[in-house]
N, C-alpha and C positions, 0 to 999 in steps of 0.2 A: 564255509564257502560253497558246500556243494548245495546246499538249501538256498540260496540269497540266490536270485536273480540278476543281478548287477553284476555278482562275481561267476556267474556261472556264461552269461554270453554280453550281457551289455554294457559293459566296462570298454569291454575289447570290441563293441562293433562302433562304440563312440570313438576310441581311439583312435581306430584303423579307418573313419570316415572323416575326421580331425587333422588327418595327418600332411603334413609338408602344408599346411595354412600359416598363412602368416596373421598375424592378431597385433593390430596397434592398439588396444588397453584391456583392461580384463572383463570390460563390460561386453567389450565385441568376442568374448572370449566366449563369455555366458549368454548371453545370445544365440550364438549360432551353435553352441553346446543345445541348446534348449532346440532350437529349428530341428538339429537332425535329430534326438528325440522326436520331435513331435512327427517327422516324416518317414517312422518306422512303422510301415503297414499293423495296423491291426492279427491280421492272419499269422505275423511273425509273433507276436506276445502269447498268441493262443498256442499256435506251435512249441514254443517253451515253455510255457505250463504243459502244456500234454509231454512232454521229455519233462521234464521235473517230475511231472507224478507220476509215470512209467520211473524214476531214478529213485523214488519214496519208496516205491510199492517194491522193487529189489532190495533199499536197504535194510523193510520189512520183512523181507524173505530170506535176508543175509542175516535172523537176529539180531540189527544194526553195525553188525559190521561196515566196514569200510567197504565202497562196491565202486569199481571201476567203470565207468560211462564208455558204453564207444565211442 
């Protein structure tokens, strides 16, 4: 999970922008799952990749050990 993208911030920013909606079927579900994907600025994707490969390049420095993220 420290490598996947989806488990390291985007999981939890779909959740936490998803949240207290109410959904009458699962297609409104996937939908507006899909809208706020698509309304996550550019600049935020680049910003997590650049913390990801700052997070590669310590657990290359850690011998692959296990490296705690601030």
């Amino acid at each position: 999970p420290d490598f996947n993208m989806c488990d390291r911030w985007l999981f939890a920013y779909k959740k936490s922008e998803l949240k207290n909606i109410r959904f009458n079927s699962p297609e409104e579900v996937k939908l507006t799952a899909m809208e706020v994907f698509r309304s996550i600025p550019n600049e935020r994707f680049i910003r997590e990749i650049e913390k990801l490969k700052q997070h590669l390049n310590d657990v290359i420095l850690n011998g692959g050990d296990y490296v705690v993220s601030p």
